[in-house]
PyMOL Python script that loads the backbone (N, CA, C, O; Angstrom):
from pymol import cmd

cmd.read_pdbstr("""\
ATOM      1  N   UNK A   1       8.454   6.407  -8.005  1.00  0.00           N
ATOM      2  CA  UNK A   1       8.119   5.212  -8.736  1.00  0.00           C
ATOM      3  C   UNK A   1       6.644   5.283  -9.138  1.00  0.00           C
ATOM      4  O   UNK A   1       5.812   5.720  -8.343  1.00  0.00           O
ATOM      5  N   UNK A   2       6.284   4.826 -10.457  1.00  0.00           N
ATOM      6  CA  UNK A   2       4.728   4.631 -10.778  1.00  0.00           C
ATOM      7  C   UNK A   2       4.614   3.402 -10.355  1.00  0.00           C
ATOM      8  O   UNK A   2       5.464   2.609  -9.949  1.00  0.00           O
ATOM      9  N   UNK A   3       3.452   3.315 -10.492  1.00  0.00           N
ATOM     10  CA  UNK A   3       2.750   1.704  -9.881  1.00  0.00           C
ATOM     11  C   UNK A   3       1.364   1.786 -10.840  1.00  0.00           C
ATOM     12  O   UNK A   3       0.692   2.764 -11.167  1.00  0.00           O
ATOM     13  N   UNK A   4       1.250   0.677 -11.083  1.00  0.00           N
ATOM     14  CA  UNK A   4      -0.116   0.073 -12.101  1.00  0.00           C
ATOM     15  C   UNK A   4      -1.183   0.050 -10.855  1.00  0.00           C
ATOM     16  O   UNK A   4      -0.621  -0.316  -9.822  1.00  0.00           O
ATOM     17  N   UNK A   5      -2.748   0.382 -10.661  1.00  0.00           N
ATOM     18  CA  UNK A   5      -3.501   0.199  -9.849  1.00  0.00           C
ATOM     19  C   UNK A   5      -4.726  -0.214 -10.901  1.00  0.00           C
ATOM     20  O   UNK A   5      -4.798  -0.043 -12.118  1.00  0.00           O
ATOM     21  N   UNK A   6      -5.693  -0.844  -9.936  1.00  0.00           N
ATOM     22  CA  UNK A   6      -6.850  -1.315 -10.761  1.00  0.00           C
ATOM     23  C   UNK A   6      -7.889  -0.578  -9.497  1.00  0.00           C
ATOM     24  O   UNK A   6      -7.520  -0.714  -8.330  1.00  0.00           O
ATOM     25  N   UNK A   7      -9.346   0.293  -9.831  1.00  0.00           N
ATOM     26  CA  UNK A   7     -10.345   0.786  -9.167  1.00  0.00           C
ATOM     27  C   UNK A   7     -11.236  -0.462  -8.752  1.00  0.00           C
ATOM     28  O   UNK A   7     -11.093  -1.593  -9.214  1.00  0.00           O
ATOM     29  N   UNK A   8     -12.160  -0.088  -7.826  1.00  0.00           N
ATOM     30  CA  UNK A   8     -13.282  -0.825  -7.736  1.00  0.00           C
ATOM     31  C   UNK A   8     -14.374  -0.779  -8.984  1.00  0.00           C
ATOM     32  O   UNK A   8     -15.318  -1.559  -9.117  1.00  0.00           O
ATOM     33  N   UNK A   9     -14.114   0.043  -9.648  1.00  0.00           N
ATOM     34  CA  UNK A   9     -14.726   0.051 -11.534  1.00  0.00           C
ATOM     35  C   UNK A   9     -14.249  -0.684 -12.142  1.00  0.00           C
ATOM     36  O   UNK A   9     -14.741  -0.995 -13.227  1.00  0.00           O
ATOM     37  N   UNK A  10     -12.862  -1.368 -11.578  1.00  0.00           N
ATOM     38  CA  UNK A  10     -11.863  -2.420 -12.666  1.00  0.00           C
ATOM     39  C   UNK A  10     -11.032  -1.554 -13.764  1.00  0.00           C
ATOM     40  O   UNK A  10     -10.095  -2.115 -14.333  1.00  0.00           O
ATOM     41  N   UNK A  11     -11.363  -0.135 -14.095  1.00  0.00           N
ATOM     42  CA  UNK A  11     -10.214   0.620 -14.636  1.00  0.00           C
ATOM     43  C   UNK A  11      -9.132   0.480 -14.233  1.00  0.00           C
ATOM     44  O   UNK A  11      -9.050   0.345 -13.012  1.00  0.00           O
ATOM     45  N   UNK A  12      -8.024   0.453 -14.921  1.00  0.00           N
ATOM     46  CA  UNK A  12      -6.145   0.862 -14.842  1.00  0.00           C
ATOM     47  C   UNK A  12      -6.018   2.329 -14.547  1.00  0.00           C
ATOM     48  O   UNK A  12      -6.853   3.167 -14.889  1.00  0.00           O
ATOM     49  N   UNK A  13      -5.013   2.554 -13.947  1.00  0.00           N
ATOM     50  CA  UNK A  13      -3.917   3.452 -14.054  1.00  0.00           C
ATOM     51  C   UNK A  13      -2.791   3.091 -13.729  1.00  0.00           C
ATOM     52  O   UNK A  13      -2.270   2.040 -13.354  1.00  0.00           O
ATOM     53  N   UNK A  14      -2.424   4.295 -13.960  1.00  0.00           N
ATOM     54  CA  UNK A  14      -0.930   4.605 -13.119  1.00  0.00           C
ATOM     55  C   UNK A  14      -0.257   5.550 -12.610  1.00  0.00           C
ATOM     56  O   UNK A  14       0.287   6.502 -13.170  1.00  0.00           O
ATOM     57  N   UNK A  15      -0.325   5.136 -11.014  1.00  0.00           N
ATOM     58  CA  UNK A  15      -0.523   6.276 -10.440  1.00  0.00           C
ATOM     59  C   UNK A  15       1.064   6.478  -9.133  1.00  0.00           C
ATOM     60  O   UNK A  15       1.380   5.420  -8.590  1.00  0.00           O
ATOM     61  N   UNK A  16       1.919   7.758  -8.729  1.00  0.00           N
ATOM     62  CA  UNK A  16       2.812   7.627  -8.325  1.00  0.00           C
ATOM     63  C   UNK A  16       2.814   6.977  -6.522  1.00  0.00           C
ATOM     64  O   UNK A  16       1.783   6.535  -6.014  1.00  0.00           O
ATOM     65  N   UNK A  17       4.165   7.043  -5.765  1.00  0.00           N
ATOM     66  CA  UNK A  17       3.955   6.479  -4.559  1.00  0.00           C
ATOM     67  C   UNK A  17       2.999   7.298  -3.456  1.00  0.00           C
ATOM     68  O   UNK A  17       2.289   6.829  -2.566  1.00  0.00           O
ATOM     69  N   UNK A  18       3.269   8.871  -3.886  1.00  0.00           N
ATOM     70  CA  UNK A  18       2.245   9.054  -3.104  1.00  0.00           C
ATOM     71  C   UNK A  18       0.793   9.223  -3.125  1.00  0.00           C
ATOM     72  O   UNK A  18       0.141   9.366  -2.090  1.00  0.00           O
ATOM     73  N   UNK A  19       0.156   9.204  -4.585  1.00  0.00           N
ATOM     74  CA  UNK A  19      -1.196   9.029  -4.775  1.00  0.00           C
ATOM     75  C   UNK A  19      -1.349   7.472  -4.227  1.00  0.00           C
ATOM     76  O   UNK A  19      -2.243   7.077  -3.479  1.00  0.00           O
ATOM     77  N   UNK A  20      -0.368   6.755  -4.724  1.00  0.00           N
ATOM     78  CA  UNK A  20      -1.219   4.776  -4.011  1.00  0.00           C
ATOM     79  C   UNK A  20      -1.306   5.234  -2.658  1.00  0.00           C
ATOM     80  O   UNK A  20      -2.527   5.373  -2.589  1.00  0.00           O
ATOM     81  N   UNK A  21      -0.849   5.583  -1.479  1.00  0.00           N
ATOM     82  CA  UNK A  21      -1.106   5.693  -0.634  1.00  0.00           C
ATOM     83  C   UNK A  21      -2.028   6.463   0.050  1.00  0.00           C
ATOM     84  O   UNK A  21      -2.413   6.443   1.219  1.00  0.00           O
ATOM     85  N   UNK A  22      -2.405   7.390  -1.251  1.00  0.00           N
ATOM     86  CA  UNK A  22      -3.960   8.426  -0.629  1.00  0.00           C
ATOM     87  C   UNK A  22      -5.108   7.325  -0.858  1.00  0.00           C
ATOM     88  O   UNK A  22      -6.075   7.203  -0.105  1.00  0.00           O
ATOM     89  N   UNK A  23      -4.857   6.492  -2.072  1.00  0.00           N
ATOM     90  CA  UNK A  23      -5.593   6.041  -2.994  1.00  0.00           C
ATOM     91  C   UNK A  23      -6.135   4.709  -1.789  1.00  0.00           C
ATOM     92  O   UNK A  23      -7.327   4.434  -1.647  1.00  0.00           O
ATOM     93  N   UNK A  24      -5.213   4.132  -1.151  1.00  0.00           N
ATOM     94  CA  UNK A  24      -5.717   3.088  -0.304  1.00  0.00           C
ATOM     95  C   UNK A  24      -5.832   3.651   0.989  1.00  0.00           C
ATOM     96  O   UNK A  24      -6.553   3.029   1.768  1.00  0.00           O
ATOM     97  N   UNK A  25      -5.364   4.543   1.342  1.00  0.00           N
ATOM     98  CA  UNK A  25      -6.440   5.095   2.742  1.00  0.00           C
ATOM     99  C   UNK A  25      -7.133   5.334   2.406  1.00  0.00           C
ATOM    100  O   UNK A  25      -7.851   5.226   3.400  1.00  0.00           O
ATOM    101  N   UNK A  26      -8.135   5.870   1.208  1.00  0.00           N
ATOM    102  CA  UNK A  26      -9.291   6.645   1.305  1.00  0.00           C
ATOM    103  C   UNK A  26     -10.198   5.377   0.582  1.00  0.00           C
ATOM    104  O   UNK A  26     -11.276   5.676   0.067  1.00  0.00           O
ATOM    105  N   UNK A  27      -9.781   4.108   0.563  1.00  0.00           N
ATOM    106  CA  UNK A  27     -10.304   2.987  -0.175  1.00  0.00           C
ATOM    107  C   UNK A  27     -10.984   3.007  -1.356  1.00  0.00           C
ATOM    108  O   UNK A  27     -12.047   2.435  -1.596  1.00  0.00           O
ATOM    109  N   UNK A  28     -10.045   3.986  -2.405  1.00  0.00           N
ATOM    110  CA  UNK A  28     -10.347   4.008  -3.703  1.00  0.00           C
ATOM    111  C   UNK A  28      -9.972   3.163  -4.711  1.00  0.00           C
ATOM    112  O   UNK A  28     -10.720   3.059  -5.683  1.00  0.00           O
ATOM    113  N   UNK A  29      -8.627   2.340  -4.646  1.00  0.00           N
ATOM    114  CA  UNK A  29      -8.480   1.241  -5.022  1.00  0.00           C
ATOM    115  C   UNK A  29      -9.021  -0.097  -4.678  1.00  0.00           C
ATOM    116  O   UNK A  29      -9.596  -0.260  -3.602  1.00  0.00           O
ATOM    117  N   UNK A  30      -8.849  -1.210  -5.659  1.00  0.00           N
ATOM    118  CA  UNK A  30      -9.109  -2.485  -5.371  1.00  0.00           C
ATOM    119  C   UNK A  30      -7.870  -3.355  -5.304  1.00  0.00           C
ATOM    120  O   UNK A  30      -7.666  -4.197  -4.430  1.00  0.00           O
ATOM    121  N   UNK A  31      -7.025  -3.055  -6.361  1.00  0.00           N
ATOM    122  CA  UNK A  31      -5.474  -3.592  -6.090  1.00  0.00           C
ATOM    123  C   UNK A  31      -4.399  -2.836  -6.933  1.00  0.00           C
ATOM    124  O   UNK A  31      -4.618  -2.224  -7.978  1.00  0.00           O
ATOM    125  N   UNK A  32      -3.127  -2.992  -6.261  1.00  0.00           N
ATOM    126  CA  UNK A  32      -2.110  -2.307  -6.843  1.00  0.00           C
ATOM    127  C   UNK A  32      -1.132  -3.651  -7.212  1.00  0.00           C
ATOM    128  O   UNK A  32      -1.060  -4.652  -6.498  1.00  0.00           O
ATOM    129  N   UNK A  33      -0.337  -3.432  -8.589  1.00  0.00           N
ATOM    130  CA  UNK A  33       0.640  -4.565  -8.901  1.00  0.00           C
ATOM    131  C   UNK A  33       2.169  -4.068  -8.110  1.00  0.00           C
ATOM    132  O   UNK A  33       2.810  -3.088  -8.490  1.00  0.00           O
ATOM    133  N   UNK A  34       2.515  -4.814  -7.140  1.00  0.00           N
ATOM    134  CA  UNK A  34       4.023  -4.636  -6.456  1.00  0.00           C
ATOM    135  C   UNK A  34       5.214  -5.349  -6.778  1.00  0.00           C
ATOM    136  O   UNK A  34       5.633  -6.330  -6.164  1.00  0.00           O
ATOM    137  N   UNK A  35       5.755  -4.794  -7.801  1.00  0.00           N
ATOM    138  CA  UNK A  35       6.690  -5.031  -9.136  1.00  0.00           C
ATOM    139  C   UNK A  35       8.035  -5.840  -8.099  1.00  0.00           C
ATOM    140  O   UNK A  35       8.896  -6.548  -8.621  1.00  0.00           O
ATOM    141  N   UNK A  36       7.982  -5.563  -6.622  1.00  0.00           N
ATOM    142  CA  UNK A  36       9.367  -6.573  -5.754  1.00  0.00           C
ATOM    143  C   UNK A  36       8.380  -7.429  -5.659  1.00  0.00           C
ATOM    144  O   UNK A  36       8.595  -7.647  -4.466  1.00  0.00           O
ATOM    145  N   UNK A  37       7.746  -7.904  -5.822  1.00  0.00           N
ATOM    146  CA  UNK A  37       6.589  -9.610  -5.473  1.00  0.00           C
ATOM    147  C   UNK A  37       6.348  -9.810  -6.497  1.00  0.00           C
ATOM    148  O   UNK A  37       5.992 -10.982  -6.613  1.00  0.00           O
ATOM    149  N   UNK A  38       6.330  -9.074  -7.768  1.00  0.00           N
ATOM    150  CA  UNK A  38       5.454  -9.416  -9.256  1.00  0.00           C
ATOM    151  C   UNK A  38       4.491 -10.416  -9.079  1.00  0.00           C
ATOM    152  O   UNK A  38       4.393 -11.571  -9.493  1.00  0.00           O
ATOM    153  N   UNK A  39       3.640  -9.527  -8.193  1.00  0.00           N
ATOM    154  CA  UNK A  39       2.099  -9.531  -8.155  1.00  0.00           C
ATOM    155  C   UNK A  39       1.619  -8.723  -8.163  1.00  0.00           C
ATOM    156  O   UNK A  39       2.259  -7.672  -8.116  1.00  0.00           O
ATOM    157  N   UNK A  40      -0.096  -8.695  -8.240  1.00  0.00           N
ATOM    158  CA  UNK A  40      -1.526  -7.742  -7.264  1.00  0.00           C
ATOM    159  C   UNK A  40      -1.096  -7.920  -6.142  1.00  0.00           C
ATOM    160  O   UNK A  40      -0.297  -8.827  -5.906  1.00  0.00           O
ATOM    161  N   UNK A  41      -1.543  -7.081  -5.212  1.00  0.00           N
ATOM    162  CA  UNK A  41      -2.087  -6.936  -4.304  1.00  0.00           C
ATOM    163  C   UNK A  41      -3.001  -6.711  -4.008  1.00  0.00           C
ATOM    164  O   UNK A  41      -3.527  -5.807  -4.657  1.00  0.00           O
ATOM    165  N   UNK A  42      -3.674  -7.208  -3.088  1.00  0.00           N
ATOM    166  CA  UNK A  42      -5.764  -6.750  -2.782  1.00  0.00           C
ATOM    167  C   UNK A  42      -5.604  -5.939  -1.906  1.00  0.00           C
ATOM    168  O   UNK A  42      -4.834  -6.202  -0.982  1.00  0.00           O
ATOM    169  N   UNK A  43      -6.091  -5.081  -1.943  1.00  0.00           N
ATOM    170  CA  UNK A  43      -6.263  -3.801  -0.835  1.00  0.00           C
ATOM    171  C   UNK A  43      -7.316  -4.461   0.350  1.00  0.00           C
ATOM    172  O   UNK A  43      -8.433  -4.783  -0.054  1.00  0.00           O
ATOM    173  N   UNK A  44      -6.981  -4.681   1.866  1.00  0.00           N
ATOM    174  CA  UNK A  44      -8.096  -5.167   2.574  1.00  0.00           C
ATOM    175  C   UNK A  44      -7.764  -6.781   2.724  1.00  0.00           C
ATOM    176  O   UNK A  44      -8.082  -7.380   3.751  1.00  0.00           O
ATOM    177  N   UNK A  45      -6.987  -7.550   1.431  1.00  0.00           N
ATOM    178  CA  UNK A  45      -6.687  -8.822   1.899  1.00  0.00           C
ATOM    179  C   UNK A  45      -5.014  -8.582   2.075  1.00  0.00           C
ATOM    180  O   UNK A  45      -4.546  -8.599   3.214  1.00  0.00           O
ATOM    181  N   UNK A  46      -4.481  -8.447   1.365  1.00  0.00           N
ATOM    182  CA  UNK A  46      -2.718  -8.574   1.440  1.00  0.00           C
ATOM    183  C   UNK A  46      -2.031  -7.356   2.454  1.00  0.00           C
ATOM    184  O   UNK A  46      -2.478  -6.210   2.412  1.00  0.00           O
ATOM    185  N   UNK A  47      -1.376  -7.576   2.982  1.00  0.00           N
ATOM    186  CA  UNK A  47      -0.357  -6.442   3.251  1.00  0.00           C
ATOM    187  C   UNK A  47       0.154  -5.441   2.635  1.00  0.00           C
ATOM    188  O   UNK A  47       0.901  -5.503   1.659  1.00  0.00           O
ATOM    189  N   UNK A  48      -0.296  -4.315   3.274  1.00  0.00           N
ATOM    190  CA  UNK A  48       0.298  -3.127   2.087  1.00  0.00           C
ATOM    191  C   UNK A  48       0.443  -2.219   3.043  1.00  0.00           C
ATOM    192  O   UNK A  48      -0.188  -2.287   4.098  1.00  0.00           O
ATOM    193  N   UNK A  49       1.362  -1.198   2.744  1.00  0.00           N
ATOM    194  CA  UNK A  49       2.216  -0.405   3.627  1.00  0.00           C
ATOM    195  C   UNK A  49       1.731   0.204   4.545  1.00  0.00           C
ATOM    196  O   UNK A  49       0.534   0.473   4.448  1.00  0.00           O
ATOM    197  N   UNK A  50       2.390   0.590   5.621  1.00  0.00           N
ATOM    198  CA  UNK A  50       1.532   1.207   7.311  1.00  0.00           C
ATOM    199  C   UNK A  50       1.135   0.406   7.922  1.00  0.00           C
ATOM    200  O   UNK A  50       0.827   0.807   9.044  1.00  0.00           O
ATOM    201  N   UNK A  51       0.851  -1.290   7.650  1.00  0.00           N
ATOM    202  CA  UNK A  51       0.402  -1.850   8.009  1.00  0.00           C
ATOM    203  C   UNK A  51       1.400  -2.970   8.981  1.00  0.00           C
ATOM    204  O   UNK A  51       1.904  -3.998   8.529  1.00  0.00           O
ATOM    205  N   UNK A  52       1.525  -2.484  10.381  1.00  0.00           N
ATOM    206  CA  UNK A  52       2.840  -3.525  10.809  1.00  0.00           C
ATOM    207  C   UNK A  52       2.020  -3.944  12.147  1.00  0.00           C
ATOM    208  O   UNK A  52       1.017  -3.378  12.582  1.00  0.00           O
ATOM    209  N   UNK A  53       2.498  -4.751  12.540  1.00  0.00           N
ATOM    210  CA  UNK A  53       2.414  -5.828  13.846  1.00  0.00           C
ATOM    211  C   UNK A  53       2.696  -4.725  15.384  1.00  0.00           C
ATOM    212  O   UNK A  53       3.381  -3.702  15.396  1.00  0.00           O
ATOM    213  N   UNK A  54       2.003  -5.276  16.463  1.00  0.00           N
ATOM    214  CA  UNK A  54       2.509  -4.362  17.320  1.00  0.00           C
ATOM    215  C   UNK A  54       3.579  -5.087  18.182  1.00  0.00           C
ATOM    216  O   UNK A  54       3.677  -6.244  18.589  1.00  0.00           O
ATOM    217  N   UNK A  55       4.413  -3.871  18.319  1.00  0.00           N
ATOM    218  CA  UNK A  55       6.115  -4.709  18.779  1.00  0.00           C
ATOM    219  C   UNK A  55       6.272  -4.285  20.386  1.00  0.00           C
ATOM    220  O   UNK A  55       6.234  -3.094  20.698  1.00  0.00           O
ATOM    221  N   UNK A  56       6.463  -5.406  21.460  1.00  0.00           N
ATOM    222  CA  UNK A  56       6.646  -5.319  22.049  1.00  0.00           C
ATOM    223  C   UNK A  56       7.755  -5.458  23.312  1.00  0.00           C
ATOM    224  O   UNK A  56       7.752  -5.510  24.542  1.00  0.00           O
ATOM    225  N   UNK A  57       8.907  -5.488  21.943  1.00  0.00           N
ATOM    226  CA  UNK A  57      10.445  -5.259  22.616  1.00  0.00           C
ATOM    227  C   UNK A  57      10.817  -3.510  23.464  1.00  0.00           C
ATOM    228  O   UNK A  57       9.982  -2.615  23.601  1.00  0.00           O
ATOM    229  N   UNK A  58      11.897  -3.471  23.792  1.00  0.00           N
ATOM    230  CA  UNK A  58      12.494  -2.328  24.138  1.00  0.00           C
ATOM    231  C   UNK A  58      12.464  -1.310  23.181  1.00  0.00           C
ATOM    232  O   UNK A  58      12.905  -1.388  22.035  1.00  0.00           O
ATOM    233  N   UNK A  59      11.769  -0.080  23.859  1.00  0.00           N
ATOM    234  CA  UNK A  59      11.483   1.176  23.226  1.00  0.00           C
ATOM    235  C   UNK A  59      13.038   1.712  22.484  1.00  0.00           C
ATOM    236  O   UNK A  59      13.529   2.546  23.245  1.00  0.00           O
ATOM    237  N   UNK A  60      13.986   1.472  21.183  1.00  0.00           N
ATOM    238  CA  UNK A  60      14.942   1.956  21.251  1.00  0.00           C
ATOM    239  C   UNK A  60      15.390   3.657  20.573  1.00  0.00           C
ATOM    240  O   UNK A  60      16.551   3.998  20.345  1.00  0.00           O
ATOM    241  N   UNK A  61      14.305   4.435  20.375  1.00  0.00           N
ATOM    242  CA  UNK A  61      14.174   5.796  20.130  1.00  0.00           C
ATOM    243  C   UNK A  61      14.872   6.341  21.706  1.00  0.00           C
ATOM    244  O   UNK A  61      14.529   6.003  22.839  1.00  0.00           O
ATOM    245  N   UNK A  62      16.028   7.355  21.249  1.00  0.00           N
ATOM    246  CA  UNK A  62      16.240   8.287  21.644  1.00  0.00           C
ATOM    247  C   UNK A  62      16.103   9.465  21.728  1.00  0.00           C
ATOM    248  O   UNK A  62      16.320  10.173  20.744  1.00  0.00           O
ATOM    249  N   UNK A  63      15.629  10.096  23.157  1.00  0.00           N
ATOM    250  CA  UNK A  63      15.184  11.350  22.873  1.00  0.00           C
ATOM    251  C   UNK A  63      16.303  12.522  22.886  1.00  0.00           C
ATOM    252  O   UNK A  63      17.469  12.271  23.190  1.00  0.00           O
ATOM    253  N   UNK A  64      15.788  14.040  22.474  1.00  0.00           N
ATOM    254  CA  UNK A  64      16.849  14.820  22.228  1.00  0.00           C
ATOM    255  C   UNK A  64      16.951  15.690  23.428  1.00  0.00           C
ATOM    256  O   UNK A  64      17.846  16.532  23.506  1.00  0.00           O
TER     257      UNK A  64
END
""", "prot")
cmd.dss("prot")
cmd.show_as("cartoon", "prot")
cmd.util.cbc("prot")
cmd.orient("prot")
């Protein structure tokens, strides 16, 4: 999937799933548009992927 991103320069692109995700670990973006919310997103304010809660139910991974 492409995705629309905006820089901390305020330039556009469009860039695929795995550049957005180099692109916001390495905090080169400012926001990406997430076409299932049809919104921005702010990189640093909103939720954006990798980013989960820590869970403290039953471990349910099985090992081999």
């Amino acid at each position: 999937m492409v995705l629309r991103v905006q820089y901390h320069n305020d330039k556009f692109d469009y860039v695929n799933d795995f550049a957005l995700g180099r692109l916001i670990t390495t905090n080169e973006i400012k926001k990406f548009y997430r076409p299932s919310e049809e919104r921005w997103i702010t990189v640093g304010k909103d939720a954006v992927r990798g980013e989960g809660g820590y869970y403290t139910g039953p471990d349910r991974r099985q090992g081999n």
